[in-house]
Backbone atoms as SQL, in Angstrom:
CREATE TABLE atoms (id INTEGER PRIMARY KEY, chain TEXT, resi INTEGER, resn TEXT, atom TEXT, x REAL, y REAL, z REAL);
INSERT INTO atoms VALUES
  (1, 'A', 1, 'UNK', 'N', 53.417, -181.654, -177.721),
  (2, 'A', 1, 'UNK', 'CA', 52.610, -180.662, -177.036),
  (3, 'A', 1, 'UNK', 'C', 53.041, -180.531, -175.570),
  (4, 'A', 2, 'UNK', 'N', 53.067, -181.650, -174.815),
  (5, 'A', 2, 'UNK', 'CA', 53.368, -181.525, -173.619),
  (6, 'A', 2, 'UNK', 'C', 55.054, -181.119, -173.483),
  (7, 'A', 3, 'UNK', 'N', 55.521, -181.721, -174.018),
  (8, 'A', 3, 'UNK', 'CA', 57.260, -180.599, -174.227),
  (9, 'A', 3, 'UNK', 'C', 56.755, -179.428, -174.647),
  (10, 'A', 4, 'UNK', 'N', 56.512, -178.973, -175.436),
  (11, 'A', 4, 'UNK', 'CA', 56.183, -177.677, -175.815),
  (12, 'A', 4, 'UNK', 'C', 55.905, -176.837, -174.515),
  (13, 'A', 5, 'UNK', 'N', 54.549, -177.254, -173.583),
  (14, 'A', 5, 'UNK', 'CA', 54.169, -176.353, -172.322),
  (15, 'A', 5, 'UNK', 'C', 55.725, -176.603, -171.199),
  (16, 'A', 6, 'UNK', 'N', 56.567, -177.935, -170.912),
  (17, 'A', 6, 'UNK', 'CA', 57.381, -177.967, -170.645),
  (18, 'A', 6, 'UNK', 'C', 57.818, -176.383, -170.444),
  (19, 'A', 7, 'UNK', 'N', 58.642, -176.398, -172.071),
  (20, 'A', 7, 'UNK', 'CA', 59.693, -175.489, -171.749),
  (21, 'A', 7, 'UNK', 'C', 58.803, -174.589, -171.741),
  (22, 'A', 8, 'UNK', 'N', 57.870, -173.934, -172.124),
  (23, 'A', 8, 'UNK', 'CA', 57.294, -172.625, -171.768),
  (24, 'A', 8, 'UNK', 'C', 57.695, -172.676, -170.138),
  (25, 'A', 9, 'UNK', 'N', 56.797, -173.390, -169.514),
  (26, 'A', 9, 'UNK', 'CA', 56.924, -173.198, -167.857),
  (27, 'A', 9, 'UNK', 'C', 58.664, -173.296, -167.212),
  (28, 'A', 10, 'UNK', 'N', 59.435, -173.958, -168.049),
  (29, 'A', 10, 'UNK', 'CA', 60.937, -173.925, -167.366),
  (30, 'A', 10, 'UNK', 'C', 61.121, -172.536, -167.923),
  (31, 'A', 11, 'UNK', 'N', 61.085, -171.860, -169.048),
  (32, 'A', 11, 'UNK', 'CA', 61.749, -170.659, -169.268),
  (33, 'A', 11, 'UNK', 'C', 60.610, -169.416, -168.627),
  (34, 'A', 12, 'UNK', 'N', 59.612, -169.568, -168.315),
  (35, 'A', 12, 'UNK', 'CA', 59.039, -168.456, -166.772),
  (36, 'A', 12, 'UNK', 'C', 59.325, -169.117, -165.638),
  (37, 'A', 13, 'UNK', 'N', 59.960, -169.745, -165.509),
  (38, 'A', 13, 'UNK', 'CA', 60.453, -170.270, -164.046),
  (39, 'A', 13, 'UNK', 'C', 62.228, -169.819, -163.621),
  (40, 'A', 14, 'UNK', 'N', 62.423, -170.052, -165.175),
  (41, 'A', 14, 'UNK', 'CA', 64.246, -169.150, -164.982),
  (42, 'A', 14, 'UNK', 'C', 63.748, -168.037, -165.155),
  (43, 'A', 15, 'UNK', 'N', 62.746, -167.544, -165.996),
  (44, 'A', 15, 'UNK', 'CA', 62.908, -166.056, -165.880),
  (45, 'A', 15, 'UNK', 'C', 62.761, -165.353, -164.196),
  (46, 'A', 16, 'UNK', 'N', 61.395, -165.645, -163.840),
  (47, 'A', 16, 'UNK', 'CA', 60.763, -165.768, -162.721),
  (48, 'A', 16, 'UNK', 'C', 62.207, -165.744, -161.830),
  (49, 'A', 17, 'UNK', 'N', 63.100, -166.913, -161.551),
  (50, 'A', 17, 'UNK', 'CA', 64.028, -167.023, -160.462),
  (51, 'A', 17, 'UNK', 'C', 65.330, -165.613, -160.981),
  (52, 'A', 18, 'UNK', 'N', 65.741, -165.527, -162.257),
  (53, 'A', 18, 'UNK', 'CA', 66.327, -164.298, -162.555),
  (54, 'A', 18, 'UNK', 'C', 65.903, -163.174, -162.352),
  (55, 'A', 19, 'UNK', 'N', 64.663, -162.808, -162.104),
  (56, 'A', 19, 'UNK', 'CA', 63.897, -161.568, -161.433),
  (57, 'A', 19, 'UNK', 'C', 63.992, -161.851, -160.166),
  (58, 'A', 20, 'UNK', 'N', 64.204, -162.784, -159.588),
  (59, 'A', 20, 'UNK', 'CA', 64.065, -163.221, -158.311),
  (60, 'A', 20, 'UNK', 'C', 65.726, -162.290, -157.446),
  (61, 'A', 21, 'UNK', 'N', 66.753, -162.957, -158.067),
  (62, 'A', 21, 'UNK', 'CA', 67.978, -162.989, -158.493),
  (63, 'A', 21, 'UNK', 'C', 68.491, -161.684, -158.304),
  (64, 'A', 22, 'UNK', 'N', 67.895, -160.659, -159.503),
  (65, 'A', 22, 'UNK', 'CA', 68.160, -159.388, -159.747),
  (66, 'A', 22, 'UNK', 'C', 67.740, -158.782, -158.294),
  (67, 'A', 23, 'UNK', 'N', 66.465, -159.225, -157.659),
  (68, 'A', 23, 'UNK', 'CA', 65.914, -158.608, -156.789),
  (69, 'A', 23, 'UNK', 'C', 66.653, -158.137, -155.002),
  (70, 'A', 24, 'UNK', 'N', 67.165, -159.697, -155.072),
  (71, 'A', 24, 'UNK', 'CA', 67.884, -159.865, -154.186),
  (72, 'A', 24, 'UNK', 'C', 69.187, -159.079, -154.272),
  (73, 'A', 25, 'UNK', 'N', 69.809, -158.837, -155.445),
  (74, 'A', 25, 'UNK', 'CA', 71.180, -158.384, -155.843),
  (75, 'A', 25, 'UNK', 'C', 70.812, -156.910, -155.284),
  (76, 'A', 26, 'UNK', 'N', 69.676, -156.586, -155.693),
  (77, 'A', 26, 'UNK', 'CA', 69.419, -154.717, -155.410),
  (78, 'A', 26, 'UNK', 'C', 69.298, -155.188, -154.005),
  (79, 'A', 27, 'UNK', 'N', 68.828, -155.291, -153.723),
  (80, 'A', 27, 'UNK', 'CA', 68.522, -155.460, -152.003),
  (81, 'A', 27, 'UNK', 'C', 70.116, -155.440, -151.029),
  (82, 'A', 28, 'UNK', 'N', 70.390, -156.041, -151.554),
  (83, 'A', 28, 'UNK', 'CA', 72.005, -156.182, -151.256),
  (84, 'A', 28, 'UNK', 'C', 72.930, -154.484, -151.027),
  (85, 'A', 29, 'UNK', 'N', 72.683, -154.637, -152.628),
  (86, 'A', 29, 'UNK', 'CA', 72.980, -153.329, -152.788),
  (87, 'A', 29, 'UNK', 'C', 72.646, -152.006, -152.326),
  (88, 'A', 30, 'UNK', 'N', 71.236, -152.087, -151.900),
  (89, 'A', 30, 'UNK', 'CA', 71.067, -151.206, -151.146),
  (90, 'A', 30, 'UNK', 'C', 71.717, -150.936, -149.631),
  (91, 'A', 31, 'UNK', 'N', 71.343, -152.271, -149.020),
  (92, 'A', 31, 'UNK', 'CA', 71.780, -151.852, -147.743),
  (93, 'A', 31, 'UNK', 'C', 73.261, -151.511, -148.043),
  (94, 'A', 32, 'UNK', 'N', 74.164, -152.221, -148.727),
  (95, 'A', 32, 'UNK', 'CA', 75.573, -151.614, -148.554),
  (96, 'A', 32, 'UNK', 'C', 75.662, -150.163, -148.777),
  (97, 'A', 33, 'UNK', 'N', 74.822, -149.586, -149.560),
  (98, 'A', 33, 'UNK', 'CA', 74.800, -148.226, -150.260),
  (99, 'A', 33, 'UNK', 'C', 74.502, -147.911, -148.566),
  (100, 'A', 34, 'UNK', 'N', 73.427, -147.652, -148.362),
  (101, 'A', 34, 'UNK', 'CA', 72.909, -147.218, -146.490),
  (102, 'A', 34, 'UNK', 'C', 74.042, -147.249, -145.800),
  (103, 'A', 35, 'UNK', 'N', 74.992, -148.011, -145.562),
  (104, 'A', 35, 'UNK', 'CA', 75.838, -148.157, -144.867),
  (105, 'A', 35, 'UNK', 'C', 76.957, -147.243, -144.909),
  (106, 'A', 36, 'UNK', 'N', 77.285, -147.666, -146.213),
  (107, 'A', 36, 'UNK', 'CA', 78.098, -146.378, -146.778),
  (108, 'A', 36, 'UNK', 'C', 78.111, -145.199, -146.474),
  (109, 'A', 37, 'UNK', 'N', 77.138, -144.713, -146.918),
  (110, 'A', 37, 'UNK', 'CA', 76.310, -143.633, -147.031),
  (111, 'A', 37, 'UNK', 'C', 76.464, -143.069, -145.675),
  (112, 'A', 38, 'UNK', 'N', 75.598, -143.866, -144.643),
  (113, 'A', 38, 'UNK', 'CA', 75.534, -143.385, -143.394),
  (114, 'A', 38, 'UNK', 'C', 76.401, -143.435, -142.484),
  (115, 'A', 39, 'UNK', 'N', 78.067, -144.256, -142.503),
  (116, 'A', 39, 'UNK', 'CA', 78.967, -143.824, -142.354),
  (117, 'A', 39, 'UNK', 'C', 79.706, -142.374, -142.822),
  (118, 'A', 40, 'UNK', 'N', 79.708, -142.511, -144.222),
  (119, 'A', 40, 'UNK', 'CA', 80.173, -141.383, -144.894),
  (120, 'A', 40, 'UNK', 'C', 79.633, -140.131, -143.608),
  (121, 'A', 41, 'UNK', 'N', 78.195, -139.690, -143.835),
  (122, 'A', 41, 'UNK', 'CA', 77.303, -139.166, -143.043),
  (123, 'A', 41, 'UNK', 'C', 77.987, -138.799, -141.466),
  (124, 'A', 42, 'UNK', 'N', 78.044, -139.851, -140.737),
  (125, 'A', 42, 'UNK', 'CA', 78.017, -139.780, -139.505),
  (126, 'A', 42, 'UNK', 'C', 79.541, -139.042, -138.886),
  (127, 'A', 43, 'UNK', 'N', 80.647, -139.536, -140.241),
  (128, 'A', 43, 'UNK', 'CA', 82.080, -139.233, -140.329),
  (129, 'A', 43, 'UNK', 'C', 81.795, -137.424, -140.679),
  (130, 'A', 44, 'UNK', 'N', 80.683, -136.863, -141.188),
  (131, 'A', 44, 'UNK', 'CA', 80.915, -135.720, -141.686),
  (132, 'A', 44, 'UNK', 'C', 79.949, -134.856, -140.619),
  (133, 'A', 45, 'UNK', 'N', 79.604, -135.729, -139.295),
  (134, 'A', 45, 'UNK', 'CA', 78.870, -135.191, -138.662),
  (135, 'A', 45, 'UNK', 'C', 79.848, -134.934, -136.989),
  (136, 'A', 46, 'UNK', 'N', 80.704, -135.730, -136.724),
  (137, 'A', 46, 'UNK', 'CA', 81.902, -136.205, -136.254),
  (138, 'A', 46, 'UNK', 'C', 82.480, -134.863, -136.452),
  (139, 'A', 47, 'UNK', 'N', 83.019, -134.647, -137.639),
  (140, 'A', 47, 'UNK', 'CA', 84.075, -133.926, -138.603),
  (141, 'A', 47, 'UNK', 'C', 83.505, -131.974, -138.018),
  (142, 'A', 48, 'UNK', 'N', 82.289, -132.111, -138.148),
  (143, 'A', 48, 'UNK', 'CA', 81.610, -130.857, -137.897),
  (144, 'A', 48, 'UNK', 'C', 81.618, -130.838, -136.197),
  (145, 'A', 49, 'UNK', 'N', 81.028, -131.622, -135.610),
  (146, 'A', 49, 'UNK', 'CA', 81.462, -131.249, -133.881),
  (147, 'A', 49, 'UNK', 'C', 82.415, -130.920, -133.321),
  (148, 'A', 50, 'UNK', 'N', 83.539, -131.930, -134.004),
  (149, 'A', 50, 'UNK', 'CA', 85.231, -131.921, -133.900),
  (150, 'A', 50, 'UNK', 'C', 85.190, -130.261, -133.845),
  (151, 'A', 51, 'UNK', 'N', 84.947, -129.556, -135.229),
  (152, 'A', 51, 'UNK', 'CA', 85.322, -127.987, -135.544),
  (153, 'A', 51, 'UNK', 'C', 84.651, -127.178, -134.810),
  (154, 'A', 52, 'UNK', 'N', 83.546, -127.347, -134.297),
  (155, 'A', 52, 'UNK', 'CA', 82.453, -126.705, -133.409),
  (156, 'A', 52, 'UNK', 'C', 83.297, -126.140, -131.835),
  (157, 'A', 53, 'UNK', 'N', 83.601, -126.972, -131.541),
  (158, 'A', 53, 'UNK', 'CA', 84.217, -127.364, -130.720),
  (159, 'A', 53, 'UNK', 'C', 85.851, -126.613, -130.267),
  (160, 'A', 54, 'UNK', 'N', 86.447, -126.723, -130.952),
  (161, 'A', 54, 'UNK', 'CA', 87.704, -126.172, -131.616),
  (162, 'A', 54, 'UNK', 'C', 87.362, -124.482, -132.032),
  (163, 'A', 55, 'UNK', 'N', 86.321, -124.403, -132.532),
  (164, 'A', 55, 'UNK', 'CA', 86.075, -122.706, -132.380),
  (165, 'A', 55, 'UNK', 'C', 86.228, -121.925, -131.402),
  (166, 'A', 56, 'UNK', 'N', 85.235, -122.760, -130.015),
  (167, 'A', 56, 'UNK', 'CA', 85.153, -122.259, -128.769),
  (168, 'A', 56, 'UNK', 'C', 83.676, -121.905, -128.927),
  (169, 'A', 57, 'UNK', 'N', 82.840, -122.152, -129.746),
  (170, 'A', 57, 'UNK', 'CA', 82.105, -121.285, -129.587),
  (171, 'A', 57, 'UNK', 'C', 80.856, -122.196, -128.311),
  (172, 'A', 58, 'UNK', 'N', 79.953, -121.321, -127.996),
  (173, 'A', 58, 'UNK', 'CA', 78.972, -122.296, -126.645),
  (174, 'A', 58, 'UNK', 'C', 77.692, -122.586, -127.520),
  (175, 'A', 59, 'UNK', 'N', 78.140, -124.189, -127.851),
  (176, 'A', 59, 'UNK', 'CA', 76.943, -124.584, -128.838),
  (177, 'A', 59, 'UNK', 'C', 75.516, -124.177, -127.882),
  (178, 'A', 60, 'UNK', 'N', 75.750, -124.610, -126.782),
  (179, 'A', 60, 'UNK', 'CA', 74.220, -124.163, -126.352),
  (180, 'A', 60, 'UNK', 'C', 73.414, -122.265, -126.674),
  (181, 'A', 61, 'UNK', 'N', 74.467, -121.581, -126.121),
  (182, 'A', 61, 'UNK', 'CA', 74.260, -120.306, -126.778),
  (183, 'A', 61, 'UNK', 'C', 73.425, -120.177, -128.373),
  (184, 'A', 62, 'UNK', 'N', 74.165, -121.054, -129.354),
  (185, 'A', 62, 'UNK', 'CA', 74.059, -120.850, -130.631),
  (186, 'A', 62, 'UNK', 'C', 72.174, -122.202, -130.539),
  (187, 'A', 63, 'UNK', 'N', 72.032, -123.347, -129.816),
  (188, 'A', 63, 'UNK', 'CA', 70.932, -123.433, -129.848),
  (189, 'A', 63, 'UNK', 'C', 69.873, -122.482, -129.201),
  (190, 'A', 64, 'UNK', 'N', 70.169, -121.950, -128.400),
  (191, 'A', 64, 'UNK', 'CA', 69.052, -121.135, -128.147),
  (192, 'A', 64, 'UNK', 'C', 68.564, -120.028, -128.636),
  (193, 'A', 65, 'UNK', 'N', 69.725, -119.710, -129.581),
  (194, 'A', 65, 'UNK', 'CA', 69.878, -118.343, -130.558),
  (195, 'A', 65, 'UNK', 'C', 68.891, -118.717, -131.709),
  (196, 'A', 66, 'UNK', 'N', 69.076, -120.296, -132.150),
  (197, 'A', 66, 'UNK', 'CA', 68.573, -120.684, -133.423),
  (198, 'A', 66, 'UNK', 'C', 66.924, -121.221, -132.958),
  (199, 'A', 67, 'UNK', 'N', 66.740, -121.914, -131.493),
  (200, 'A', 67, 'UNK', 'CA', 65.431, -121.870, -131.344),
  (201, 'A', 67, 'UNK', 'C', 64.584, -120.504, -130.622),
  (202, 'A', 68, 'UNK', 'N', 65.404, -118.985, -130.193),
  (203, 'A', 68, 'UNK', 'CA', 64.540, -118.504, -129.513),
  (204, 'A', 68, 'UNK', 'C', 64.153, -117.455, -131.044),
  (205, 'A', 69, 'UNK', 'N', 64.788, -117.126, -131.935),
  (206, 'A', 69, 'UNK', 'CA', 64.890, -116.499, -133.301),
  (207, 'A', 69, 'UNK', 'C', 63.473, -116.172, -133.825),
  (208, 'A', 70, 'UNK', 'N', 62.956, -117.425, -134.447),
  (209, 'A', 70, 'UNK', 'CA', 61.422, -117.577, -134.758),
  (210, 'A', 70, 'UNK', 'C', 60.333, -116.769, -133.819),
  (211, 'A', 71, 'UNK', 'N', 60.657, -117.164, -132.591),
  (212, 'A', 71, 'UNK', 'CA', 59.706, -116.559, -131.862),
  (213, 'A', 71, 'UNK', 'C', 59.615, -115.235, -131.988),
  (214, 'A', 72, 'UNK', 'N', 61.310, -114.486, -131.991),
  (215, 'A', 72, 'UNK', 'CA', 61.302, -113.109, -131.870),
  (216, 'A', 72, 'UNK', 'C', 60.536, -112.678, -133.143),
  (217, 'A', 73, 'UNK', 'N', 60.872, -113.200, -134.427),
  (218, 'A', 73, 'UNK', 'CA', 60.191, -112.756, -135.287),
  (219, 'A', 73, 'UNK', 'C', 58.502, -112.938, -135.014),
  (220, 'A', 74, 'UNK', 'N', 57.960, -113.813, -134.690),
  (221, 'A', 74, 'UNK', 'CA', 56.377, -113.940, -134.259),
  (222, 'A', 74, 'UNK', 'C', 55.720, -112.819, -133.639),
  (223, 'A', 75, 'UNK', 'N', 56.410, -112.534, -132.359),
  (224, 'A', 75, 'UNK', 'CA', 56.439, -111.454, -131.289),
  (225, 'A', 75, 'UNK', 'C', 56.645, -110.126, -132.418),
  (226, 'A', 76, 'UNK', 'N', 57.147, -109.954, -133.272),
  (227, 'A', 76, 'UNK', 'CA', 57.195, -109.081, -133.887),
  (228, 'A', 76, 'UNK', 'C', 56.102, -108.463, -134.997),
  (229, 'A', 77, 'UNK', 'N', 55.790, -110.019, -135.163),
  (230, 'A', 77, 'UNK', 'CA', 54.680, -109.984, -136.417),
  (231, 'A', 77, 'UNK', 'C', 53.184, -109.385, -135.626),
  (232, 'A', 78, 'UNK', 'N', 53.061, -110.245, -134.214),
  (233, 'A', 78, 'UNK', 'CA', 51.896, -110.020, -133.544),
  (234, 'A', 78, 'UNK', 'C', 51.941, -108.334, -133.362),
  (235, 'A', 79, 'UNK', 'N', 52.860, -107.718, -132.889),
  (236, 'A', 79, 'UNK', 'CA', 52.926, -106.335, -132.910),
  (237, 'A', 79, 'UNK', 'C', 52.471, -105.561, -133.700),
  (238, 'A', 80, 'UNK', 'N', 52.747, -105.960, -134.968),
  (239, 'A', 80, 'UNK', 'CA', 52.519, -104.931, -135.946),
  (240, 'A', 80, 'UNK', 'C', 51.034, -105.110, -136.218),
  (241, 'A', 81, 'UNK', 'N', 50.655, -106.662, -136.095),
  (242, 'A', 81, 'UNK', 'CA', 49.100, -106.831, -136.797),
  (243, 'A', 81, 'UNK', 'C', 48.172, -105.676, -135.232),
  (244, 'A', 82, 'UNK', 'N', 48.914, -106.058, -133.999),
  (245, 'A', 82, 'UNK', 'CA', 47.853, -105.307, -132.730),
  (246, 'A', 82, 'UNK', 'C', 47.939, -103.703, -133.270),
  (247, 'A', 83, 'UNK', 'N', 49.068, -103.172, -133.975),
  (248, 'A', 83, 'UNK', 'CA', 49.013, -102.041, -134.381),
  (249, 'A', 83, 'UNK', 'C', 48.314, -101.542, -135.579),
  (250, 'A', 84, 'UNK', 'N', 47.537, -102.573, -136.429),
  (251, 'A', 84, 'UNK', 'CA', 47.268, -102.035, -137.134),
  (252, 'A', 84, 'UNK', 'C', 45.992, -102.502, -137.233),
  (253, 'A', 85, 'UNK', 'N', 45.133, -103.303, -136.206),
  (254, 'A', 85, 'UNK', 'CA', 44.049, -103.441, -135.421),
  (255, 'A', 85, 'UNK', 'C', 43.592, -102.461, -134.460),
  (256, 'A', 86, 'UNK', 'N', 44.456, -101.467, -133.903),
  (257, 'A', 86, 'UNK', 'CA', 44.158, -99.980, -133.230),
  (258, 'A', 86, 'UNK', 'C', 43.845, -99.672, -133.905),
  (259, 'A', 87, 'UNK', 'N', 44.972, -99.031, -135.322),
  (260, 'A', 87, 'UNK', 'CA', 45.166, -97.812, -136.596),
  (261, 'A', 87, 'UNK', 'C', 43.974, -98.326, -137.141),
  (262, 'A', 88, 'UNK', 'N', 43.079, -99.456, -137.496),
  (263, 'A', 88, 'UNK', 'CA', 41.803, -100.008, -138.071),
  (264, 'A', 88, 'UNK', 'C', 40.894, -98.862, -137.030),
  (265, 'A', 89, 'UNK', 'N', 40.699, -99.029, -135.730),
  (266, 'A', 89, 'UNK', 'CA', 39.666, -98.848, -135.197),
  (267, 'A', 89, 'UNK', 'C', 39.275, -97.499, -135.088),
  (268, 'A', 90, 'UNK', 'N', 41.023, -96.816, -134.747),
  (269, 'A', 90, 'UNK', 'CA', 41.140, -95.149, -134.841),
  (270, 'A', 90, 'UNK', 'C', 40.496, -94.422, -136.125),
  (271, 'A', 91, 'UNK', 'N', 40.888, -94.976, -137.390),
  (272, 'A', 91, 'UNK', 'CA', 40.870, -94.779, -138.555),
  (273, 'A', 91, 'UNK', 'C', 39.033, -95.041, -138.746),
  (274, 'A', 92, 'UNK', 'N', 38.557, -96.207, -138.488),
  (275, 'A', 92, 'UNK', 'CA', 36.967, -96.477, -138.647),
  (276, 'A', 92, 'UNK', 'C', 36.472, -94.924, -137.835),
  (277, 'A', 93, 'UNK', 'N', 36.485, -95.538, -136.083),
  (278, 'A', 93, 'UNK', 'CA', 35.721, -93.880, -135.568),
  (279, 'A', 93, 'UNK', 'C', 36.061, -92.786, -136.188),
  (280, 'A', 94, 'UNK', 'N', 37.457, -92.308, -136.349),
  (281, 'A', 94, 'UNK', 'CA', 37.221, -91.143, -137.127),
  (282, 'A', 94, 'UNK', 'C', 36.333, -90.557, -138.824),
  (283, 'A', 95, 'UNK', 'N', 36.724, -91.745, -139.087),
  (284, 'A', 95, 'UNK', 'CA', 35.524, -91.772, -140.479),
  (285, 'A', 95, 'UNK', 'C', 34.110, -91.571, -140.520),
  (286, 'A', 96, 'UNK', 'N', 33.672, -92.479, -139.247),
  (287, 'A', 96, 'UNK', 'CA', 32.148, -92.638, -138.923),
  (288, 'A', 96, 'UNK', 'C', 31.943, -91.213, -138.043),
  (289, 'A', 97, 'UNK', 'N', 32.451, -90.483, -137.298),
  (290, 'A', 97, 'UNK', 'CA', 32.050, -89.279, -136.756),
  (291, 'A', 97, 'UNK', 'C', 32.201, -88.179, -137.932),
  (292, 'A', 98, 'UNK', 'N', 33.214, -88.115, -138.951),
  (293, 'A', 98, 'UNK', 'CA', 33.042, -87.619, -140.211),
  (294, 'A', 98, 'UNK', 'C', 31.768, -87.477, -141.163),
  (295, 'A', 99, 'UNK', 'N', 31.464, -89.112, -141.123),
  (296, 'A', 99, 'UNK', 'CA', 30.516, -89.092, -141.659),
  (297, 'A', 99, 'UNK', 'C', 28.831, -88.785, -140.992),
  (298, 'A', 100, 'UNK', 'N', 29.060, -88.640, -139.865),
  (299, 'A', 100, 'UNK', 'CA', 27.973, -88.385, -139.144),
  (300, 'A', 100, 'UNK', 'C', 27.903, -87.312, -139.314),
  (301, 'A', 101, 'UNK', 'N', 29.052, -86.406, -139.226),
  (302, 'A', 101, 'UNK', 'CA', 28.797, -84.936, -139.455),
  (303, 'A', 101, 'UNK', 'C', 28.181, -84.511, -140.737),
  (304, 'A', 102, 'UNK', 'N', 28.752, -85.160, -141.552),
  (305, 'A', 102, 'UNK', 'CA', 28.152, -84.762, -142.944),
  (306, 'A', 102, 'UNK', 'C', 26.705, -84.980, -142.929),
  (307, 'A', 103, 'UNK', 'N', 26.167, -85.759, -142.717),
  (308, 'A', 103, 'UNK', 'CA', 24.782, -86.439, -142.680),
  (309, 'A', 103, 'UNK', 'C', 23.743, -85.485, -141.701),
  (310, 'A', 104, 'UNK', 'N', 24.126, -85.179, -140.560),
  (311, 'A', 104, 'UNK', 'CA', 23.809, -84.263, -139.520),
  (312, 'A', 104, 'UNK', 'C', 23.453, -82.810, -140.140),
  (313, 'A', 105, 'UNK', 'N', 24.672, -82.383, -140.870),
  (314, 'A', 105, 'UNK', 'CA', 24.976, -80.974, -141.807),
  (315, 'A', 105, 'UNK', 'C', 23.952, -81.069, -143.532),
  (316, 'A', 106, 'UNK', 'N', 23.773, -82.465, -143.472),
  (317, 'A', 106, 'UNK', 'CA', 23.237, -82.727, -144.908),
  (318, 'A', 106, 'UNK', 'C', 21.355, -82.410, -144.745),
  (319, 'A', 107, 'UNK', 'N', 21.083, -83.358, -143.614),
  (320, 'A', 107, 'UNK', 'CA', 19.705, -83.015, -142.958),
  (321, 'A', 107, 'UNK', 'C', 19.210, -81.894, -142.440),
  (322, 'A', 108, 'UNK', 'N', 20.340, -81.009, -141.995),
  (323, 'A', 108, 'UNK', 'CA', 19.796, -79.613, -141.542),
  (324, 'A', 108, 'UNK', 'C', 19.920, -78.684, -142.770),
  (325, 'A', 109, 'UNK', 'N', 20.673, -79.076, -143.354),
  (326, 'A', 109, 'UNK', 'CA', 20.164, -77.938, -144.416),
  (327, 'A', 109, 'UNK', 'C', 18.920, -78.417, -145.345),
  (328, 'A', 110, 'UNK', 'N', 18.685, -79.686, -145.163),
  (329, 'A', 110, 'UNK', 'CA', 17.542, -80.217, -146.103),
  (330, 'A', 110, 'UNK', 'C', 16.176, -79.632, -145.320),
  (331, 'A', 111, 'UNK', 'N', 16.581, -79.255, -144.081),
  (332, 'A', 111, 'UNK', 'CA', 15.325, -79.244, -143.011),
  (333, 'A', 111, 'UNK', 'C', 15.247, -77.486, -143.265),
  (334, 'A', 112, 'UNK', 'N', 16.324, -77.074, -143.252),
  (335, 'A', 112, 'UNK', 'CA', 16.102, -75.485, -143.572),
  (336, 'A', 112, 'UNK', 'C', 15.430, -75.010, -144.596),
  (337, 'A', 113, 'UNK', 'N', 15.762, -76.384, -146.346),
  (338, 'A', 113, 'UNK', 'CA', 15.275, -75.698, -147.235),
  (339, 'A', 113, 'UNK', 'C', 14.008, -75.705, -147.191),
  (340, 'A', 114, 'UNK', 'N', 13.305, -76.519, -146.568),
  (341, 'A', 114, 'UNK', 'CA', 11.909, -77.136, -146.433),
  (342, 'A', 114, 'UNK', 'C', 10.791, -75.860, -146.024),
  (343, 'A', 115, 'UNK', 'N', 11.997, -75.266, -144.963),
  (344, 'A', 115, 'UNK', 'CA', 11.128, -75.008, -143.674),
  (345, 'A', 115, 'UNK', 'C', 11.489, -73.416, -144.625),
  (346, 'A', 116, 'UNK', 'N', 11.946, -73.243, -145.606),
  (347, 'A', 116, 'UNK', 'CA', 12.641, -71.711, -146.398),
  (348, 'A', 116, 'UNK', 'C', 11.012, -72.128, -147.650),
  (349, 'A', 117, 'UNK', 'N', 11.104, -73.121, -148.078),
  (350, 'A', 117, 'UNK', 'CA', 10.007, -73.116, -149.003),
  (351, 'A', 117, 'UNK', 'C', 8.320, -73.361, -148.260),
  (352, 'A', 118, 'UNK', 'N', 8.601, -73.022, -147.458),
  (353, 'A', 118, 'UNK', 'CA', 6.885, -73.003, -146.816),
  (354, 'A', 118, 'UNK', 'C', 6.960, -71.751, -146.829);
């Protein structure tokens, strides 16, 4: 019996240290992968300034092109909504003096027929 629990506990204890094992191996592996990786990366970031560069073109120009962009579109968007927050308001008064007229024109003739049937 007591051999028996023995090896139970030695074979979750190798298992246990072989999970242990595996764990460490990925770990490993990862960072080399990162490394790699972020060399690879940094070489293809290198590789792109190098050409940037070599164009002639004025990276600053091209950042301010790529951060002032958005805005222009914003500035654009706000425009159209202030324009069509007028065209709302133009469009309401003219409706409501429309409709006043009708109502105005609707009551006087209601007041005529009144004042026709007495």
């Amino acid at each position: 019996m007591m051999t028996e629990l023995k090896d139970r506990v030695k074979d979750q204890l190798d298992q246990f240290n072989s999970t242990i094992d595996q764990i460490l191996n990925a770990s490993k592996g990862l960072y080399l992968k990162a490394v790699e990786e972020g060399n690879k990366q940094f070489k293809e970031l290198v590789d792109t300034g190098v050409a940037q560069s070599e164009s002639g073109e004025d990276i600053i120009s091209q950042i301010r092109n790529d951060v002032t962009g958005p805005f222009e579109d914003i500035k654009g968007s706000i425009e159209q909504i202030k324009n069509a927050s007028v065209g709302l308001v133009v469009k309401a008064r003219s409706s409501s003096e429309e409709y006043f007229s009708e109502l105005v024109e609707l009551g006087q003739k209601e007041e005529t027929e009144e004042e026709t049937a007495e």
